[in-house]
C-alpha positions as CSV (number, residue, x, y, z in Angstrom):
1,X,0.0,0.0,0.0
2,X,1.2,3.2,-0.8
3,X,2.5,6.2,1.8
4,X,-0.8,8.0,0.4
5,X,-3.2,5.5,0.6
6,X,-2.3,4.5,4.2
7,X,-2.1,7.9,5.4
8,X,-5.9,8.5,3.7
9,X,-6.9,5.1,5.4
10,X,-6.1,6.5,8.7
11,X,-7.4,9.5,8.2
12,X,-10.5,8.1,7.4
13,X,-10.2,5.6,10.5
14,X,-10.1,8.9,12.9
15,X,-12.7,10.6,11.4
16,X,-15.1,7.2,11.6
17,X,-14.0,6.9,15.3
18,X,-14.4,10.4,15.8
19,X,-17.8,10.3,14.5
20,X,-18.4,7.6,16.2
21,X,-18.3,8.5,19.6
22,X,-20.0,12.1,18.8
23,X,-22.8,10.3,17.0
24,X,-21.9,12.5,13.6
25,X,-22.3,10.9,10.1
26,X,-18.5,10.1,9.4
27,X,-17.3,11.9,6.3
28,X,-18.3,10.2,2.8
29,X,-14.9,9.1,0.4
30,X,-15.7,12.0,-1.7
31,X,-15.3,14.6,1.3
32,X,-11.8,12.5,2.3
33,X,-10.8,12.6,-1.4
34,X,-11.5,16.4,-1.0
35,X,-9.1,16.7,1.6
36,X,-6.4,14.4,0.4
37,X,-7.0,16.3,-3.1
38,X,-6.9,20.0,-1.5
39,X,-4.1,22.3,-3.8
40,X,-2.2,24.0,-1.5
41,X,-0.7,26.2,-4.2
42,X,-3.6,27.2,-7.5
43,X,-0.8,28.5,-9.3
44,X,0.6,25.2,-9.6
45,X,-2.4,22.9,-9.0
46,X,-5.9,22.1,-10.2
47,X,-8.5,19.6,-8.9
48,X,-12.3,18.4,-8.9
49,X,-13.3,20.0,-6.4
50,X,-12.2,23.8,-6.6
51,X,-10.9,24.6,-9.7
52,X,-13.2,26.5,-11.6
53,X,-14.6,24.4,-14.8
54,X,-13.2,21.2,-13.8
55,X,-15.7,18.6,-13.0
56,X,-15.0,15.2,-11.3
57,X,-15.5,12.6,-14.3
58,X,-18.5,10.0,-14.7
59,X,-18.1,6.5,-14.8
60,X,-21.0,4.0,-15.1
61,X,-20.2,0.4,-13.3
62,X,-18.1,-0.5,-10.7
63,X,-14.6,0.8,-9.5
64,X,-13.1,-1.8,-11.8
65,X,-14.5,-0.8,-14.9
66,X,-13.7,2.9,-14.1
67,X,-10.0,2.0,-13.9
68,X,-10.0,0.1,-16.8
69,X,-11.6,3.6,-18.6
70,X,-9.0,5.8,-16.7
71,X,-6.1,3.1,-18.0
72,X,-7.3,3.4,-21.6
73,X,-7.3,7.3,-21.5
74,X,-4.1,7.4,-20.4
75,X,-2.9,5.5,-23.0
76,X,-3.6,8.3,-25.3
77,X,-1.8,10.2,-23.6
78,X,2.1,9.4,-24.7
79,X,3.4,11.7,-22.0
80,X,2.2,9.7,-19.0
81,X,3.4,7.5,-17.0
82,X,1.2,5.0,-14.3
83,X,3.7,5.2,-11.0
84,X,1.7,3.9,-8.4
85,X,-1.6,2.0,-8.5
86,X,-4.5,0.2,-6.4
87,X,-7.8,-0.9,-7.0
88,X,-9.3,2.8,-6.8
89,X,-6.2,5.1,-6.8
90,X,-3.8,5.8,-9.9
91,X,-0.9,7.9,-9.7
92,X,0.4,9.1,-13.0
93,X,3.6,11.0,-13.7
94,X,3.2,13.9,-17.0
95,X,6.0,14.6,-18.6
96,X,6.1,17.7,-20.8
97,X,8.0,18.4,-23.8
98,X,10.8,20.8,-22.0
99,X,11.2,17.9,-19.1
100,X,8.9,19.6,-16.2
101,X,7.0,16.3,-14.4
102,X,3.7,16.9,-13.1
103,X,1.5,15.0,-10.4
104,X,-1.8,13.6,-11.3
105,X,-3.8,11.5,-9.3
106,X,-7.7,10.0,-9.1
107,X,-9.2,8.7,-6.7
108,X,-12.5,6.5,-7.7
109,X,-15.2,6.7,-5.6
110,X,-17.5,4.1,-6.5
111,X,-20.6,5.1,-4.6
112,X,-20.9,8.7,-5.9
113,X,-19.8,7.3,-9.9
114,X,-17.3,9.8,-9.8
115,X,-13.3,9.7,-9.8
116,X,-11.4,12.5,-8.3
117,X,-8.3,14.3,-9.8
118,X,-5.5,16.5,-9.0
119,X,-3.3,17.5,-11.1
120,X,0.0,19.3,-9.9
121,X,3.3,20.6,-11.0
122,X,6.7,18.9,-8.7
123,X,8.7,21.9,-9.2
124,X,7.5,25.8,-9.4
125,X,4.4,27.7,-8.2
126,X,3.3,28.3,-11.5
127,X,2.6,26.5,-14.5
128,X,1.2,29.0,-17.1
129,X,-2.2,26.8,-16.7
130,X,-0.9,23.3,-18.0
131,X,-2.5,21.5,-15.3
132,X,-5.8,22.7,-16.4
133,X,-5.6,22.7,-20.0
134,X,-4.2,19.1,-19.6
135,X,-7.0,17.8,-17.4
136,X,-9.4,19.6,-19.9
137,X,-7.9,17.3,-22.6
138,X,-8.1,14.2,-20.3
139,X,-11.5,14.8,-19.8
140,X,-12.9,15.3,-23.2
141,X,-10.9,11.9,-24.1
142,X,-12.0,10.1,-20.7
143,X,-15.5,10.9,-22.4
144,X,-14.8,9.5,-25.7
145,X,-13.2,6.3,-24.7
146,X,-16.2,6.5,-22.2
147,X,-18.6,6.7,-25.3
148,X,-16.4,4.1,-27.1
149,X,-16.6,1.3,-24.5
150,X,-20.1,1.3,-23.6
151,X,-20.7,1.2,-27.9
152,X,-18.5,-2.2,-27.5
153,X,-19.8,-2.9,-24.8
154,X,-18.0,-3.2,-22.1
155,X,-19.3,-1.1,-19.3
């Protein structure tokens, strides 16, 4: 298990015991992607949650299914590589044509049928808006294969 996923898994573990003993609702996996997605620096850093325009995307099926769509996008994408993985967590590295790496990771969150991103530059505070027009692109292909599977198919 990855440093990431453990450290969400206990976050999530003292939020449920928190809840727990207050009698509060504990937080859903969306609102713990939220946190574990936050961009500490917008010049640098866009997500699905507060990044104007950039919606989490839609999946039909089951969390296995919405990996296998995320996979197939991503092979469109020549620049990126798959670092880390799990059943409902992908971290990909971006590479861009002048050799700055960027972050991107998604969460899938199979109850809502919607997976999480954030996309982040590893070096700077600013990244003249790559990170969004990026995930733009990702998304309008994360649709099409989307579009392309269910014709086949396969979701």
């Amino acid at each position: 298990m990855s440093k990431l996923n453990a450290f969400i898994s206990l976050i999530l573990a003292a939020f449920t015991a928190s809840a727990s003993e207050n009698g509060a609702k504990p937080p859903s996996s969306r609102q713990v992607n939220q946190e574990a997605l936050s961009c500490t620096h917008p010049g640098n850093c866009v997500n699905s949650f507060s990044s104007y325009g950039l919606e989490a995307l839609a999946f039909e099926g089951n969390g296995e299914q919405a990996m296998n769509l995320l996979r197939a996008t991503l092979a469109t994408f020549p620049e990126a590589s798959i670092v880390s993985s799990s059943p409902l967590y992908l971290e990909v590295i971006f590479t861009t044509r002048t050799g700055f790496r960027d972050r991107v990771e998604f969460y899938i969150d199979e109850a809502s049928k919607l997976i999480d991103y954030r996309s982040r530059s590893i070096v700077g505070l600013y990244d003249f808006n790559k990170n969004r027009s990026r995930m733009q692109d990702f998304s309008a292909s994360f649709k099409t294969v989307t579009v392309n599977a269910q014709k086949a198919g396969k979701i």
